[in-house]
N, C-alpha and C positions, 0 to 999 in steps of 0.2 A: 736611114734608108727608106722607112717609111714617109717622109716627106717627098724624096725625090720620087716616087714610086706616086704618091698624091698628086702632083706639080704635072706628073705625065699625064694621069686621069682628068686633073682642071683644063690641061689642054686641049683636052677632045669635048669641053662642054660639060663635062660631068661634075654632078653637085661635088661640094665641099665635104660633107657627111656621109655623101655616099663613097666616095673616091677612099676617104678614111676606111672605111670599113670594108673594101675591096683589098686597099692598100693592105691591111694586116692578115687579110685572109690569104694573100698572095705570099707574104711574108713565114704565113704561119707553112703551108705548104711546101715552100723552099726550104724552108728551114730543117721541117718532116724528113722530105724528099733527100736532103743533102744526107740526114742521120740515117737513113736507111741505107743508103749508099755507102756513109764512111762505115756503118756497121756489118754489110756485106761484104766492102772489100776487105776490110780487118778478120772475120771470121774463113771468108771462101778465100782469101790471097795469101795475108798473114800470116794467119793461123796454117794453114795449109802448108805454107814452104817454112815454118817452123817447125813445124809435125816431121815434116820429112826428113828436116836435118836430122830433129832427136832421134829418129827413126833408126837412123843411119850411120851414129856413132858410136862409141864404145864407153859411154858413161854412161850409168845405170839410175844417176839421181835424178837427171830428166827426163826420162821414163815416167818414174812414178811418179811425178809433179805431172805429166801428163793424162797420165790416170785418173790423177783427182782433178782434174779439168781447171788447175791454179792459172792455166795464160788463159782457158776460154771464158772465168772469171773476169779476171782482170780484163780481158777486152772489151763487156761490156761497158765500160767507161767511157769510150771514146762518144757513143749519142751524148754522152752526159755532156759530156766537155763542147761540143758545138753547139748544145742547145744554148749552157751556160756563156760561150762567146758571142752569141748572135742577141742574147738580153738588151744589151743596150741598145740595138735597134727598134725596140718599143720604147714606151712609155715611160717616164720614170720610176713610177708604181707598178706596170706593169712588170719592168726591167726588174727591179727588186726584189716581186715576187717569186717569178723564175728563176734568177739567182741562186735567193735559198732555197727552194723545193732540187732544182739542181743540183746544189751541193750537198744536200741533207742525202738527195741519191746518189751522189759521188762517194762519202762517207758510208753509205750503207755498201754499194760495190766492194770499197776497201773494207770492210768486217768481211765478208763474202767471201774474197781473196785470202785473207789473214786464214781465215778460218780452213782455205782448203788449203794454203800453205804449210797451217798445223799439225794438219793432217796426211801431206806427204813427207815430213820432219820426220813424224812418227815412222812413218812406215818404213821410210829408209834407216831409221835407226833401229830399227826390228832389224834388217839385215845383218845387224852387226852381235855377236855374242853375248855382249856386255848387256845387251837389251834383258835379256833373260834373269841378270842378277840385279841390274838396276832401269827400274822398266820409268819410264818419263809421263804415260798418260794421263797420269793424274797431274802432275803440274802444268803440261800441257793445257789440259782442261781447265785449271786456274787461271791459266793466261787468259785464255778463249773466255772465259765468264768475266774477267776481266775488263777485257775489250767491247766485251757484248755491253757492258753496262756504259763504259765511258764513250762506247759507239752512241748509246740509246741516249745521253746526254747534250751530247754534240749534234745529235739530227734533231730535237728536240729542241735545245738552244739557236740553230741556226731557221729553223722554220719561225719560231718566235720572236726573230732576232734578238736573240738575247747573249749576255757573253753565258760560255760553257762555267767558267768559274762561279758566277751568280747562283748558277743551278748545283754546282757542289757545294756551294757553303750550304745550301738549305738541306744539304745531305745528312748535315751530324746527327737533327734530332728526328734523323730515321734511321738512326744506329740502330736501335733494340730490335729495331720492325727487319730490317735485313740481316740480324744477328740470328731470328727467328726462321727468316725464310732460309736462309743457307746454312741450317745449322747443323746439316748431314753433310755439306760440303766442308765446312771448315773442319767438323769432326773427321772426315776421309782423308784428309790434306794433312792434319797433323799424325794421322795412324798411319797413311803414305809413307809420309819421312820417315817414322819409324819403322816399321816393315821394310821400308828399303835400308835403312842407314844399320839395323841389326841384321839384316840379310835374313827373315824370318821367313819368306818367301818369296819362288822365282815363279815364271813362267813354266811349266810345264812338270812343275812339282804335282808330285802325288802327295794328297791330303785327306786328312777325314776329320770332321767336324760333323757327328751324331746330331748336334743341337739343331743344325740346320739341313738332315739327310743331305750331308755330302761326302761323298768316299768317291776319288777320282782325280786328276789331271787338272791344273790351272791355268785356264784358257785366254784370260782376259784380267788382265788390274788395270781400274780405270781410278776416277777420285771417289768415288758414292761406292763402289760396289768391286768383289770381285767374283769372276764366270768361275764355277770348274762343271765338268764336264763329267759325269759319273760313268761309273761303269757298264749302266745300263742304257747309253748314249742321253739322258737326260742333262737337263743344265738347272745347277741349283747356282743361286744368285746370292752371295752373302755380303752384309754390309760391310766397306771395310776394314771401318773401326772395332767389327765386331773379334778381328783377328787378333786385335790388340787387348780387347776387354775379358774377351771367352776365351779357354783352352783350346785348339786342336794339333791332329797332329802332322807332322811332316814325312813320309817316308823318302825324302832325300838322302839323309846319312845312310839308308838301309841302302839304297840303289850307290850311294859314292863308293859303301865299303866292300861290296862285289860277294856278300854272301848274306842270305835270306836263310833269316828261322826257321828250325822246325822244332814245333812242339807239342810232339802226341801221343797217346799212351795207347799200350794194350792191357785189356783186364784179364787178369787168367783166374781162374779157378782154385781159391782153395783148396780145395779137397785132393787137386793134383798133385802139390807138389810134397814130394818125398824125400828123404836122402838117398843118393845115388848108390847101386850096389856097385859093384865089379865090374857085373855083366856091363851093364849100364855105359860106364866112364869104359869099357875097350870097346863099346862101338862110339861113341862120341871121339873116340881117340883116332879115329877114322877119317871125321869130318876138315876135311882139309884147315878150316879157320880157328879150330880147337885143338889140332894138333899136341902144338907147342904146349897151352895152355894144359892141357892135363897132364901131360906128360912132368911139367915143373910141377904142380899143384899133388899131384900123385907121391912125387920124392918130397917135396914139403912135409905133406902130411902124416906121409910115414917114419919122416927123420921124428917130429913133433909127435907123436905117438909113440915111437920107440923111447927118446929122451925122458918122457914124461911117463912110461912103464904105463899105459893104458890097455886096459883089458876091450878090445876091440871086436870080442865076440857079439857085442852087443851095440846096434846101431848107434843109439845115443852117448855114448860114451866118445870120449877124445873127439879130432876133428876129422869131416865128413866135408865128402859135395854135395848140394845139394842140386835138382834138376831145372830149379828155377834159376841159381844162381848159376850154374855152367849155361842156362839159357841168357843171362844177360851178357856173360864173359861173350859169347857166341855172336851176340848184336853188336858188342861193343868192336868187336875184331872186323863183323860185317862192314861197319862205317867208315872206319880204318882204311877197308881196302875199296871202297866205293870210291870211282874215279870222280864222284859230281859231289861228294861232300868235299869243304872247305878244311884244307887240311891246317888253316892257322888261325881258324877259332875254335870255339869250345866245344869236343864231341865230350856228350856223357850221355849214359843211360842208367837212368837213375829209378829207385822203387820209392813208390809211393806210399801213407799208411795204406792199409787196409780200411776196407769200405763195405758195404753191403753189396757194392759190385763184384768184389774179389780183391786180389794185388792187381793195383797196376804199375805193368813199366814203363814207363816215360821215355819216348827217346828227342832227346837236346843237341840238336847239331845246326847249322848252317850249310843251306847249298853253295853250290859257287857260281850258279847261275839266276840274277835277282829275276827274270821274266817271269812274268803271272804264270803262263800256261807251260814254260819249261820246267818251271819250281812246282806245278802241281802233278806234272808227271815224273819228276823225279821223287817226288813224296809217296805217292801213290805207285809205283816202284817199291820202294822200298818196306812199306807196310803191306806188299801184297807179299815178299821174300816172308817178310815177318810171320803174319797170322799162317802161310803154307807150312812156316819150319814148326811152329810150337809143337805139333803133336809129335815132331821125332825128339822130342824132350820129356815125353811123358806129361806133358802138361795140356790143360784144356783151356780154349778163351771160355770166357762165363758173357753169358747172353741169356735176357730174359727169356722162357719158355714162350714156341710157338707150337701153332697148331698141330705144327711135321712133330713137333719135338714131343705131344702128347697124344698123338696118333702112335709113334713108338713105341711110346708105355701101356697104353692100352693094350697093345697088340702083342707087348712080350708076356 
């Protein structure tokens, strides 16, 4: 093309040299001018009445290939491709040059492409359940470093014209040196598999790992790393070999089995607790939830006293109620009838040794609702019944003396 383009300029008179170099600039301009154009109408024509179909139908995976912009990727190839056709209309050297710088940016488009193709794979398979138990990002991300490398060998080789194989053989003895540079990925890549193939964690699991102040939601598993999201909206970043190597913990089973612990005690007062007189057990016999319970406990104790000829004039002798223990009978009944404890796991409420605090009672149950803030008002519920009832037990919580409390003594 360039000749004929000369051949016109000689016929007007014009040097040899100069016609040449008219000639290529004319060339170069057309060639410009066409790419601008095939790149216009492919982005504003193309592109545009592709948009609109995806727009328009009822698949949802070209959608989000739209969003990651995989066809406005890919479109820039087309300058590529007619700058790459119109090479041979120069120089032989010239031609060849352009060639490979063309292709080397052809090959870099296609990594470009790949890469946001990757990346709307992903996202569309987030749509789908299974995402959650067996998340892809991390081998994703193997691919993508993959490609990057044997992308960066091929633009490489083809600018140098060199074959791409030539340049992998010289790969081996930089084994060690790329053993070193990736060696948080390969570690991620193998704790991936296992983390996913033991099902050790999903998306959206709540975890806590101390070692790394993380207690919260897991937002993200990639290959290097995984997000959770704490409770205080922060984001702590853990490696994610490190889930393989370190303990934490999973509260999944806690949220699959539909009831959350509770486990908290009240301390009462020594010095409170008494054997129960008469008086005593015929007002408790009052309390709707103790009913039953002294009433059997009462013929118990006096079949068991009769039998056993005990002189029952005297508290310590034979067997007695005591106020703390018809105080546990009491909580124990409370849980029983509470609509928000879990009635098919473990209620107890159980006594502790004794401490420099006093006794404490411990109460062990499970809500039936695993929510953070429904579980802590049903807790807090249930410990506010608590500390209100102790005093119609005769019994005192024990709490370190405050100021009210020796303001009192002063004063009597």
């Amino acid at each position: 093309m360039i000749e004929f383009i000369m051949k016109w300029f000689t016929g007007y008179g014009v040097e040899e040299s100069v016609a040449r170099y008219l000639s290529t600039g004319i060339l170069v301009v057309f060639i410009a001018l066409l790419s601008i154009l095939a790149n216009f109408i492919t982005k504003k024509v193309v592109l545009r009445v592709l948009y609109h179909f995806i727009n328009n139908n009822k698949f949802e995976w070209d959608t989000v290939m739209l969003e990651r912009k995989v066809f406005h990727k890919l479109s820039q190839i087309v300058p590529a491709i007619i700058i790459y056709s119109f090479a041979t209309a120069f120089s032989t050297q010239m031609a060849m040059i352009i060639q490979r710088f063309s292709s080397a940016y052809i090959v870099l488009v296609g990594i470009s492409f790949v890469d946001a193709l990757f990346n709307s794979v992903e996202d569309i398979y987030r749509t789908y359940e299974i995402s959650k138990n067996k998340p892809i990002k991390g081998y994703l991300q193997v691919a993508k470093i993959s490609i990057y490398i044997i992308g960066g060998i091929v633009i490489i080789a083809t600018i140098i014209g060199q074959s791409p194989f030539l340049l992998l053989s010289g790969i081996g003895a930089l084994t060690a040196v790329l053993l070193l540079i990736f060696k948080d990925s390969l570690l991620g890549l193998v704790a991936g598999i296992q983390l996913s193939s033991n099902d050790m964690i999903r998306l959206g699991d709540w975890i806590e790992m101390p070692k790394y102040g993380a207690n919260g939601d897991v937002i993200d598993i990639s290959l290097n790393t995984v997000k959770v999201k704490n409770f205080d909206n922060t984001i702590t970043t853990i490696p994610t070999y490190a889930l393989v190597s370190d303990s934490f913990k999973n509260w999944r089973g806690m949220t699959k089995s539909g009831g959350r612990r509770i486990e908290r005690s009240v301390s009462i007062d020594i010095t409170s607790i008494v054997f129960c007189t008469d008086e005593m057990l015929d007002e408790f016999e009052e309390i709707h939830y103790l009913a039953d319970y002294i009433k059997n406990k009462k013929n118990e104790i006096a079949l068991y006293n009769l039998e056993n000829k005990i002189d029952t004039s005297y508290l310590i002798n034979g067997r007695r109620l005591t106020n703390l223990g018809t105080f546990r009978a009491y909580i124990q009944s409370y849980l029983k009838n509470n609509p928000y404890i879990h009635k098919d796991m473990v209620q107890m409420v159980r006594q502790l040794p004794p401490e420099e605090n006093g006794v404490a009672i411990e109460i062990y149950a499970f809500t039936n609702d695993t929510e953070w803030v429904n579980y802590e008002s049903i807790q807090a519920d249930i410990f506010d019944h608590i500390l209100a009832v102790v005093p119609q037990f005769g019994l005192r919580v024990f709490q370190k003396p405050t100021g009210y409390d020796i303001r009192l003594a002063l004063n009597d």
